[in-house]
N, C-alpha and C positions, 0 to 999 in steps of 0.2 A: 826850062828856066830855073834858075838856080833861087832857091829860096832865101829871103831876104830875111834875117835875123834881129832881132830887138838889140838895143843896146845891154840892156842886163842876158840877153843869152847869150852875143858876143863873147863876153867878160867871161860867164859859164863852162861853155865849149873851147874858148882860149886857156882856159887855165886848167880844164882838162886836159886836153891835150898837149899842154907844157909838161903837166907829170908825167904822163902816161910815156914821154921819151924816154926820161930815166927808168922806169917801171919796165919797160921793154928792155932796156938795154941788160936788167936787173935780171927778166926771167929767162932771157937766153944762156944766161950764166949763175941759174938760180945754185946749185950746187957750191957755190962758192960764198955766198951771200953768208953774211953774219949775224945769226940768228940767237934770238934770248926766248926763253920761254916764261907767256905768263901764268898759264896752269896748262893741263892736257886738253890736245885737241884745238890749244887758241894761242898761235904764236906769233908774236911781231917783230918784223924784221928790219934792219937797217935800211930799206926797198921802202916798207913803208912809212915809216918816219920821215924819211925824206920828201917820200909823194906831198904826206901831209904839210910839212914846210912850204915846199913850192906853191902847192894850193892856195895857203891864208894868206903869202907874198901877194899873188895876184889877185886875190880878192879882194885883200886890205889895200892893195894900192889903187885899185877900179874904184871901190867901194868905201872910201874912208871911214870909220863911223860905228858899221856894220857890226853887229855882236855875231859869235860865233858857237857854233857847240860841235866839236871837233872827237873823234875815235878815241885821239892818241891825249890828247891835252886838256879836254875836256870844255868847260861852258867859260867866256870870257866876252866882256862886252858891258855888264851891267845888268840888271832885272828887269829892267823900262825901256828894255830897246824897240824899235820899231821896226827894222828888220833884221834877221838873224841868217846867216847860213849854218846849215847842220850836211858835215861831210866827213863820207868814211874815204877816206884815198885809198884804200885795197878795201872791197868788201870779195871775200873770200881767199883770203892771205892762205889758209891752206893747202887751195887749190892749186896757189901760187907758187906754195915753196915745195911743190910736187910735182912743178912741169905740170900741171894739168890747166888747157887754155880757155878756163872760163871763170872771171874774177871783173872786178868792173871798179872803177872810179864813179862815186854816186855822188854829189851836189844838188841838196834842195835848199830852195828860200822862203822863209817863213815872214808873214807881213802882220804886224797887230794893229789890226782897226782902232775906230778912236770911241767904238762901242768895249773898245777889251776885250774882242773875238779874234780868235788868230787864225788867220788861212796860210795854206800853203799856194805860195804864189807863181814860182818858178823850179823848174828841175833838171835835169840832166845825169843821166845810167851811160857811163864811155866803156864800154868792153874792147879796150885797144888789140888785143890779140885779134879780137875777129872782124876789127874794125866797124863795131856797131855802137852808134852815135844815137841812141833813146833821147828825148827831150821833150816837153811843153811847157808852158805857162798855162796859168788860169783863163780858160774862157777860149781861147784857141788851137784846141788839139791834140793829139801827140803823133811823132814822128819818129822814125826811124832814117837816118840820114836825112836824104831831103821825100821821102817817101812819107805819105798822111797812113797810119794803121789805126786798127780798130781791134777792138775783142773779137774772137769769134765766134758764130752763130751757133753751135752746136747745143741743141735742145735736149737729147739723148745723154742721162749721164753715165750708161753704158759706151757709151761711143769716148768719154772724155778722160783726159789726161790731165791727172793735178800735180801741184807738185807742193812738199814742204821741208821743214828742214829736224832733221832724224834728232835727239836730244844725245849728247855726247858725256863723256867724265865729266864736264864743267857744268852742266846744267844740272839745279837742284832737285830731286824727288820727286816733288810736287808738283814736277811739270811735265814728269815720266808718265805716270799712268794714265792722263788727260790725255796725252799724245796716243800712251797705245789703245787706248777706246777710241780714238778716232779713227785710227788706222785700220782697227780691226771692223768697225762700222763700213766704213768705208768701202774698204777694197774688195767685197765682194758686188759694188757696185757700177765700178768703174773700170774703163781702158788700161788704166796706169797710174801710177803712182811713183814719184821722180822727187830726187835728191840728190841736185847739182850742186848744191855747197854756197850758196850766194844769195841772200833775198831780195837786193835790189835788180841782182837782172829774174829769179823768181818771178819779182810784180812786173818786169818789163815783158818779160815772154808772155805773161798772160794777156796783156797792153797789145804787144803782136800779135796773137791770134795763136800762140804755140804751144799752151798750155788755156783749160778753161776754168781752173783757180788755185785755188792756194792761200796756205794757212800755215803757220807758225805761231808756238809760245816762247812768251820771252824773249824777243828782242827786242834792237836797242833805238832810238829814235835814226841814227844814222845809217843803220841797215836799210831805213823801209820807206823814210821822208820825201826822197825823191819819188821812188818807184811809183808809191800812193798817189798820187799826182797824176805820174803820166799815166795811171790806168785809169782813173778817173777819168781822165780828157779823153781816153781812148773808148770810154762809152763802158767803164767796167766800175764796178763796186768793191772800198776796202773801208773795211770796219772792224770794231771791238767785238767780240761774240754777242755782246747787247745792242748791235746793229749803229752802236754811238761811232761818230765821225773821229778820228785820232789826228789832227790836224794841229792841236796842241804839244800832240805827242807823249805821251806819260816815260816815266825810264826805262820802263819794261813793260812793252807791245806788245799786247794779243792780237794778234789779225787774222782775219779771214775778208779773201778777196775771191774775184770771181767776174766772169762773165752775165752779160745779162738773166742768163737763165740759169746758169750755176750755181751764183753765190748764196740766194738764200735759202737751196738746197743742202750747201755745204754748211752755212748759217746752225741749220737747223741740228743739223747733224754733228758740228762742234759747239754744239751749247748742250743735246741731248747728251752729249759722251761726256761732256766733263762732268756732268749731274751726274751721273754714274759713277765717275771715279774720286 
């Protein structure tokens, strides 16, 4: 039986999948596409700017009202809104303009209570190339197509596979050697350590059981809004290094997520490594 969808994930998953046409049509003929760079390592392309257009069309016309905080365009709507979408329409544009087929459409919905506490309330990670459709709302789950996933069990952090995202030319200094104490803490403990170019499917894979965490400094709210969410519902934990909820979202995210039994081994060990560095 085919799972029956809310009206706000209707709206989500349709206006994913409106972009993600052109998005596909884009990377079968990515070689051709007309590309601007805006420093090394982070380029945006004519594929995405467009994504993003399509996206706020259909969210602005579902959602009239709605404030936004957008990759390409940035925060529009007002300060007092009451709910916000925050979406990257290519999160992994590099992977994209490489022929490499893993990059995703993220969509999350941000709600402010009438205490002035903001939840994340609705989400959506479309990885159109591989045809994987991540999603939940608050309080009901997360899914993969119409399949219910969970974090997975693995207790053993020799057994487990993390994943995070490597610091490039554009990232500052400051957030280089944090990164390499952790890494070097790290990986004589664990199965693997993985750097697929994307944070929002990152916290999705963790959300499916395919990874058991994952950590990144410095990103942006629309990298990780969604993902947070659906690993949440998936029965998994993402947090600030000081174990604080990001649900507000700061401009620039530290996270460490994780599986039940992962995270606040990973926790411990990305708060002990930046003290170090």
């Amino acid at each position: 039986m085919a799972i029956r969808l809310s009206p706000v994930m209707m709206v989500m998953q349709s206006a994913a999948q409106k972009a993600a046409k052109r998005l596909l049509r884009d990377f079968n003929e990515v070689e051709q596409l007309q590309v601007s760079i805006k420093g090394p390592g982070d380029f945006v392309s004519q594929a995405d700017l467009r994504a993003e257009q399509t996206l706020r069309e259909e969210l602005e016309r579902a959602r009239p009202g709605y404030a936004f905080l957008m990759e390409e365009s940035g925060a529009s709507g007002g300060d007092n809104w009451t709910w916000r979408w925050i979406v990257d329409p290519l999160d992994g544009t590099t992977n994209f303009l490489h022929g490499i087929p893993h990059w995703a459409i993220s969509i999350g919905l941000q709600r402010r209570l009438p205490d002035g506490k903001i939840e994340l309330a609705a989400a959506v990670v479309y990885n159109p190339a591989a045809g994987e459709m991540f999603w939940a709302e608050k309080g009901t789950g997360a899914f993969l197509n119409e399949r219910r996933i969970r974090v997975s069990a693995r207790r053993d952090m020799h057994e487990s596979v993390f994943a995070t995202g490597i610091p490039f030319a554009k990232v500052p200094a400051r957030q280089r050697l944090p990164f390499a104490r952790v890494m070097g803490n790290l990986m004589p403990k664990v199965a693997g350590i993985r750097r697929f170019g994307s944070a929002a499917l990152d916290l999705a894979w963790v959300a499916a059981g395919r990874y058991e965490g994952y950590w990144e400094f410095g990103i942006k709210p629309w990298d990780c809004a969604a993902g947070i969410l659906i690993l949440r519902e998936a029965g998994g934990q993402a947090t600030d290094p000081d174990g604080q909820d990001l649900d507000d979202l700061p401009d620039d995210v530290v996270i460490v997520a994780g599986n039940g039994h992962q995270y606040s081994k990973l926790l411990e060990i990305v708060a002990e490594s930046s003290k170090e560095a």
